[in-house]
N, C-alpha and C positions, 0 to 999 in steps of 0.2 A: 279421494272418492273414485275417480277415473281406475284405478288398479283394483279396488274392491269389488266395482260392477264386473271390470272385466273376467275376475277372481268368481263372481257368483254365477255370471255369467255360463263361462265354460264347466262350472260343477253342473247345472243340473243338465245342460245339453247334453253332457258325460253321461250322466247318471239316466237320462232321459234314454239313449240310446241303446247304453247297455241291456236296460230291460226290453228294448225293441230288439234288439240284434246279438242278444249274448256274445259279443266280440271286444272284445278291449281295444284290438285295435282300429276297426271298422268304427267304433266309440269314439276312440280319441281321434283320431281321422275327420272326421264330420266335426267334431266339435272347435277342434283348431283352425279349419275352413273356415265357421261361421265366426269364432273371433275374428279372424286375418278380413271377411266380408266385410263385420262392421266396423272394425277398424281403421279399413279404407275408405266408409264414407263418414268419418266421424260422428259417430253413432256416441261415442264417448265424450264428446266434447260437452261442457256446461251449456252452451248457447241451443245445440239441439236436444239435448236430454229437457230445456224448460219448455220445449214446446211440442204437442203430441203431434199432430199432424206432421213436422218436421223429422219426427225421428221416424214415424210409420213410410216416409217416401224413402227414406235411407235406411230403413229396416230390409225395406223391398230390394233395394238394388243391393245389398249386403247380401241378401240372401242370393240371388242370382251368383254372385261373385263364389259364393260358398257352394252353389249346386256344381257350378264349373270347375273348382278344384277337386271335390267330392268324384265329379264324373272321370276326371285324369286318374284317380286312383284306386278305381273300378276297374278298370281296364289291367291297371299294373298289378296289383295285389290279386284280381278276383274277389271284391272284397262281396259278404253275403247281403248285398244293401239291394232292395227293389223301390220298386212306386208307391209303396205305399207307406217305406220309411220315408220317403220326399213327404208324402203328401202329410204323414204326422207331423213331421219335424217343421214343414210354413205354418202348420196353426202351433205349436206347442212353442216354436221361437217367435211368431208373433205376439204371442203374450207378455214376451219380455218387454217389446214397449212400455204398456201399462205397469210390469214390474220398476223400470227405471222412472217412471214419471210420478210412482208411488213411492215411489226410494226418495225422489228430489224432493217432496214438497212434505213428506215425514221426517227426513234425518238434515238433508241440507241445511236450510233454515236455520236450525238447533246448532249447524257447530259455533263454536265463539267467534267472538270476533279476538283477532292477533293483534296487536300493538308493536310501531315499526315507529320504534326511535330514529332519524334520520339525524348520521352525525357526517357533519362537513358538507352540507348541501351550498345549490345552490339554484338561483331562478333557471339556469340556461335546464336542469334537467325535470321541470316541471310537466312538459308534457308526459315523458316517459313515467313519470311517479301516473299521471292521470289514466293513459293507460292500463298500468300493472291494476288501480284501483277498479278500474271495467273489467279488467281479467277475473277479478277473485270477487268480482260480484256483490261487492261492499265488502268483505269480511276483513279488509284490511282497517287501521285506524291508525293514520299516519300522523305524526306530528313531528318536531323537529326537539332535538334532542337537545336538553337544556348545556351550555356550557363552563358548568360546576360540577364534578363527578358527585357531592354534597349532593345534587336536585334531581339527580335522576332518580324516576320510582321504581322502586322493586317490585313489581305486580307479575303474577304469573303471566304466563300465555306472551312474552316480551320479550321483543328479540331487536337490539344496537345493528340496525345498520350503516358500515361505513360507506361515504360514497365518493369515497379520496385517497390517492394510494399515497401520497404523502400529505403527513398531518404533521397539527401542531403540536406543543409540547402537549398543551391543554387538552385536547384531542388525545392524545397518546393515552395519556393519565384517563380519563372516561375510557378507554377500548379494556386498559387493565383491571379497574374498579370494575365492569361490568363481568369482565372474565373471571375476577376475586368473586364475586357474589354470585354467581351461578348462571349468569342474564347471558342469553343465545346472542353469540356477537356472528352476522353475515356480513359478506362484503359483495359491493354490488353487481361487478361481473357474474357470481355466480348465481345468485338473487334473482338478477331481472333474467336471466336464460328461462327458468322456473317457470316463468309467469307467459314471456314475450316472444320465445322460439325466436328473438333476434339478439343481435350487439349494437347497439346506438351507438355512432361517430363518438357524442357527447360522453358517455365512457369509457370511451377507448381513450379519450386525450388524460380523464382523471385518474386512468391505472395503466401510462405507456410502458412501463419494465415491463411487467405480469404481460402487456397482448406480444411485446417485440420475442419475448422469452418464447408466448405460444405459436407464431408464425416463423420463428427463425428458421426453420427448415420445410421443405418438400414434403406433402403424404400423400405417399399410393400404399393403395388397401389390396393385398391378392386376393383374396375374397370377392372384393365389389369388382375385379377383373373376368374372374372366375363367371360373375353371376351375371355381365354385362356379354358376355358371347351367350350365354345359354339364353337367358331375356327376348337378347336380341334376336336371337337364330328365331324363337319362338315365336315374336311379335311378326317379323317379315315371313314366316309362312301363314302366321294367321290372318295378315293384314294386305299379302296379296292381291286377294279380288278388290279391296278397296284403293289399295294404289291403280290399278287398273284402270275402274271403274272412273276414279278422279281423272286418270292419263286421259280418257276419251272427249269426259266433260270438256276440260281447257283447251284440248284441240278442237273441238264442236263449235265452244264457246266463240273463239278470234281465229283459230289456227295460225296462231305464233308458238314461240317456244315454249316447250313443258316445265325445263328446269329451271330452275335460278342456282346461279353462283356465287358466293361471296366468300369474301376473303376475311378472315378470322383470325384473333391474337388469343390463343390455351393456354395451356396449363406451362406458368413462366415465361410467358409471353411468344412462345414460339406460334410460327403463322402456318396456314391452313385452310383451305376451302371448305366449305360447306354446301351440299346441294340440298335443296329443298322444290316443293312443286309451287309452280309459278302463282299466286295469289294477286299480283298487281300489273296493272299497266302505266306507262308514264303518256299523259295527255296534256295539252298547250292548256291553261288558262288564265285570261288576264295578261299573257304575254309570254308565262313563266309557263315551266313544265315543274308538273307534281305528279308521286304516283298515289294511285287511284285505285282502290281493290274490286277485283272483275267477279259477278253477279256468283260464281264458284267459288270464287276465292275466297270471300265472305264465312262463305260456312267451313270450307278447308282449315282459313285462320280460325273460329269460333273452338272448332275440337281437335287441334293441332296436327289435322291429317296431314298437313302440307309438313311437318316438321319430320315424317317419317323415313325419307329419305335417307336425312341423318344416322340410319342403323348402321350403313357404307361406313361411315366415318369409326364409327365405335368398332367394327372389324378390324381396322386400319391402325387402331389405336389412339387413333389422333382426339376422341373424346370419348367420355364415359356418358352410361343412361342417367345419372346424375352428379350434378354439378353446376357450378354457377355458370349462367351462359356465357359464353363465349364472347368475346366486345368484335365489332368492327372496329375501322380506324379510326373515325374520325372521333365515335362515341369515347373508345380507350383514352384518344387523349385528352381530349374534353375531359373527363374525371379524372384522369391524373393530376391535370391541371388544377381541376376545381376542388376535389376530394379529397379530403387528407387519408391513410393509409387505405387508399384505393388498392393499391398494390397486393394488398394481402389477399385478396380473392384470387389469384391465380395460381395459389403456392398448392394448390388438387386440382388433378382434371379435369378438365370444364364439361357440360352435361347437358342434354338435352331438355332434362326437366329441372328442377331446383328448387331450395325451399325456398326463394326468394318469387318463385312463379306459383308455386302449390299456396301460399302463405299469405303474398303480397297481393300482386296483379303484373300482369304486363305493360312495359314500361315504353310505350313508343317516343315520346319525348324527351328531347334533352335537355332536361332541367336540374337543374342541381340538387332541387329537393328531393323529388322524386327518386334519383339517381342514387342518393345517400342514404331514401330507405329501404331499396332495394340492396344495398349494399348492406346494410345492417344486418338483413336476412343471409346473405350471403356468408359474411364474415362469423355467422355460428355455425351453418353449416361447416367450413373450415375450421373452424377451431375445434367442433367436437365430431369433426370426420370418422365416422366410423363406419361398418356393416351395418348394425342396429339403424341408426338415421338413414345411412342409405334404403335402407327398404322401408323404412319407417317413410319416406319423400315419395318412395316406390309407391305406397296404397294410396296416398293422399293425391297420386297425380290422377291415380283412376276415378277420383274424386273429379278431380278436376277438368277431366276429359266428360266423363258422363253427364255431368251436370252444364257442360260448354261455359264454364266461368275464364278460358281463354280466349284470346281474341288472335 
């Protein structure tokens, strides 16, 4: 569904513009703006396409996002675009809301429901099945898969998932039956990526060859190098006044120090400082010293202003603009400890933003739960390391800044 709105999407902006601006390119220009807009505040996602008021506040800030690339490439092209292509193109893409909400509640609905043989389950991966089930919105219709290749039913729209990289004989025999008769056999590593933009601990342990095979080596992307100088150079000019602006507050604030320091374990575990702007103080209570976030700090941490320092580091090469964050010590070994293939998160550069922070949430505790399903988000990013994901995490963090769902 998500690739056909996007698909309908960009035709008639296309089509929309061209009749305003007889340009093809000044067309496709504005119209790839406003996808890349709403695609970075997930404008596509199931959860805000069901609710109108939800998509019209992230219509708004999509648009904004698409008037700001639009505007960089006026400049460069000359292209023939004025005010009053803007002022067509907020009401003409405002309508799309009401198109998407008219698309969900006409064609959604209607698709079938899919039938998901579960063969070789077990209790420990029932939250993850209850998930993927919230994901697709009911359209799933799970059951566990009979073990007599005889009882399984042939019904269209039915697809054998395995969720064990080694099976029984018994098993074996149902994976072949079902492949002889035409029935869509998945296997769940690739399955729950689909649904969950993560890799659950729980199977990573029932398919160890296939992860140890996909982590055996190191990945750097030239590309995501490439676009992490340019990014960067871009972010610290534009974000100047605001580093500034913050420098004055913390010193206003206590006048103690501006930066914090900390020392950090990358990409294979090599060490690294990190500067960032100071967010906390440590204060006596009850006997004990704790730190305490200073009345600036609060909002710094809220929409990750404090984390921009960080661009230093990605000059330096020591990190990328995404990537799983980076551990201190004490955290790194706590989850090594605790974690089982904890390690696999550092086989790519480690990053200031990550799909585990656009995705998840921020994880200030050390808890094991937590820790492992932030790691789950982590370990897809790594496994399907690419440019695509990289900037794919890129719009989603401006999600995640606008909206201050960081802390």
């Amino acid at each position: 569904m998500k690739k056909l709105l996007i698909a309908s999407d960009f035709t008639l902006i296309l089509c929309f513009n061209l009749f305003l601006t007889k340009n093809i390119l000044a067309s496709s220009i504005i119209a790839v703006s406003f996808i890349i807009g709403f695609y970075s505040f997930g404008i596509y996602t199931l959860s805000v396409i069901k609710s109108f008021n939800t998509s019209l506040v992230r219509m708004i800030s999509g648009i904004m996002i698409a008037f700001f690339i639009v505007f960089i490439f006026i400049f460069v092209f000359r292209l023939p675009i004025n005010r009053f292509h803007f002022l067509y193109n907020i009401f003409f893409v405002s309508l799309t809301t009401f198109l998407h909400s008219i698309f969900y509640r006409a064609f959604y609905n209607k698709i079938p429901t899919e039938k998901i043989l579960r063969l070789a389950y077990d209790d420990e991966l029932s939250e993850v099945f209850q998930e993927i089930t919230v994901a697709t919105d009911g359209h799933l219709k799970i059951i566990d898969c009979p073990d007599d290749p005889e009882k399984v039913f042939l019904e269209e729209n039915t697809t054998l998932l395995v969720c064990r990289g080694k099976l029984e004989d018994k098993e074996s025999e149902i994976v072949t039956f079902c492949i002889e008769k035409g029935i869509n056999v998945e296997y769940l590593p690739l399955y729950i990526e689909k649904y969950l933009y993560r890799t659950p601990v729980e199977v990573i342990k029932r398919f160890p060859e296939y992860y140890n095979i996909a982590f055996s080596e190191s990945k750097v992307n030239f590309s995501n190098k490439v676009f992490d100088i340019l990014i960067s150079s871009l972010v610290l000019i534009l974000s100047s006044p605001i580093i500034l602006l913050s420098i004055i507050l913390i010193k206003l604030e206590d006048g103690k120090e501006i930066f914090f320091k900390q020392k950090r374990y990358g990409m294979n575990g090599k060490i690294f400082y990190v500067y960032k702007l100071r967010t906390m103080n440590r204060v006596q209570e009850n006997g004990e010293y704790v730190d305490k976030p200073t009345k600036i700090g609060k909002i710094l941490r809220k929409f990750r202003i404090n984390e921009l320092p960080q661009i230093f580091n990605i000059f330096k090469g020591e990190m990328s603009l995404v990537g799983p964050r980076p551990d201190v010590e004490r955290t790194m070994f706590f989850c090594e400890e605790e974690i089982q293939f904890y390690h696999f998160r550092r086989t790519v550069p480690q990053g200031i933003t990550g799909n585990a922070q656009v995705l998840y949430k921020y994880v200030d505790k050390l808890e094991k739960e937590t820790f492992s399903k932030r790691l789950s988000y982590d370990i897809y990013f790594v496994k399907n390391y690419s440019f695509s994901l990289y900037f794919t995490t890129l719009l989603r963090t401006v999600e995640t800044v606008v909206f201050g769902r960081g802390k």
